[in-house]
C-alpha positions in Angstrom: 50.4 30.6 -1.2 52.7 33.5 -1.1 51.8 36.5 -0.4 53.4 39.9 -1.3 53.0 43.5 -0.8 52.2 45.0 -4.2 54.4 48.6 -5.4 52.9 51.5 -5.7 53.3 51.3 -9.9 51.5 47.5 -9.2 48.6 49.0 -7.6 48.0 51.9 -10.0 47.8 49.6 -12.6 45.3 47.1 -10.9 42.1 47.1 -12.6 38.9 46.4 -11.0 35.5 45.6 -11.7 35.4 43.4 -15.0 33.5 40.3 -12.8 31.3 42.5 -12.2 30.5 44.2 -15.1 30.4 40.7 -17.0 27.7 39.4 -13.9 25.8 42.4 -15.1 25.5 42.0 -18.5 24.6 38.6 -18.5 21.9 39.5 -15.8 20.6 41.8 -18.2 20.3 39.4 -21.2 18.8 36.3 -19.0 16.0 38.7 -18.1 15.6 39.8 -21.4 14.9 36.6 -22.8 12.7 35.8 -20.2 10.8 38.9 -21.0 10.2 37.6 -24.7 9.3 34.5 -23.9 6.8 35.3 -21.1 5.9 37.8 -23.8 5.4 35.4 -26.7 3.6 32.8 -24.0 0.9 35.4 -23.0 0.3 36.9 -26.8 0.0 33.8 -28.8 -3.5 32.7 -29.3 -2.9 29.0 -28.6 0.5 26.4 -28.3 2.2 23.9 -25.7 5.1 23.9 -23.7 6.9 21.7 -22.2 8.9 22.3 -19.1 11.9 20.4 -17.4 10.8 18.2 -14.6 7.5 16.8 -17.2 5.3 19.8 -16.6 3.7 20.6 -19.7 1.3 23.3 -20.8 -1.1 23.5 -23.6 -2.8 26.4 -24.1 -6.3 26.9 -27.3 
Protein backbone atom coordinates (compact mmCIF):
# COMPACT_ATOMS: atom_id res chain seq x y z
CA UNK A 1 0.00 0.00 0.00
CA UNK A 2 1.01 3.50 -0.84
CA UNK A 3 0.73 6.00 1.09
CA UNK A 4 0.53 9.80 0.36
CA UNK A 5 0.28 13.05 2.03
CA UNK A 6 -3.07 14.47 1.23
CA UNK A 7 -3.26 18.63 -0.06
CA UNK A 8 -4.73 20.94 1.79
CA UNK A 9 -7.91 21.19 -0.88
CA UNK A 10 -7.95 16.98 -0.21
CA UNK A 11 -8.36 17.37 3.29
CA UNK A 12 -11.00 20.09 3.33
CA UNK A 13 -13.00 18.08 1.33
CA UNK A 14 -12.65 14.86 3.50
CA UNK A 15 -15.85 13.95 5.00
CA UNK A 16 -16.16 12.14 8.22
CA UNK A 17 -18.58 10.44 10.24
CA UNK A 18 -21.08 8.56 7.81
CA UNK A 19 -19.98 4.83 9.58
CA UNK A 20 -20.89 6.21 12.32
CA UNK A 21 -23.94 7.76 11.76
CA UNK A 22 -25.20 4.59 9.77
CA UNK A 23 -23.96 2.26 13.16
CA UNK A 24 -26.32 4.61 14.95
CA UNK A 25 -29.27 4.45 13.12
CA UNK A 26 -29.38 0.87 12.82
CA UNK A 27 -28.68 0.70 16.73
CA UNK A 28 -31.65 2.62 17.05
CA UNK A 29 -34.04 0.56 14.91
CA UNK A 30 -32.74 -3.07 16.38
CA UNK A 31 -33.74 -1.75 19.81
CA UNK A 32 -36.82 -0.51 18.61
CA UNK A 33 -38.00 -3.72 17.38
CA UNK A 34 -36.91 -5.32 20.27
CA UNK A 35 -39.01 -2.94 22.22
CA UNK A 36 -42.26 -4.05 20.25
CA UNK A 37 -41.76 -7.35 20.50
CA UNK A 38 -40.87 -7.55 24.20
CA UNK A 39 -43.88 -5.28 24.20
CA UNK A 40 -46.31 -7.42 22.20
CA UNK A 41 -44.76 -10.74 24.41
CA UNK A 42 -45.68 -9.21 27.76
CA UNK A 43 -49.36 -7.61 26.54
CA UNK A 44 -50.78 -10.52 24.77
CA UNK A 45 -53.06 -12.64 26.87
CA UNK A 46 -51.78 -16.00 25.72
CA UNK A 47 -49.27 -17.37 22.48
CA UNK A 48 -45.94 -19.45 21.83
CA UNK A 49 -42.73 -18.67 20.68
CA UNK A 50 -40.24 -20.34 19.42
CA UNK A 51 -36.60 -19.39 19.78
CA UNK A 52 -33.35 -20.41 17.81
CA UNK A 53 -31.32 -23.04 19.56
CA UNK A 54 -35.21 -25.19 20.24
CA UNK A 55 -36.20 -23.08 23.23
CA UNK A 56 -39.75 -22.61 23.01
CA UNK A 57 -42.32 -20.73 25.06
CA UNK A 58 -45.96 -21.01 25.39
CA UNK A 59 -47.65 -18.79 27.37
CA UNK A 60 -52.21 -19.13 28.45
Amino acid sequence: MNLQIMSLEEMEQHVTGEAITLSAVMAIAAIAIVAVVVYRLFMSDKGSTTLPGGFKFEWK
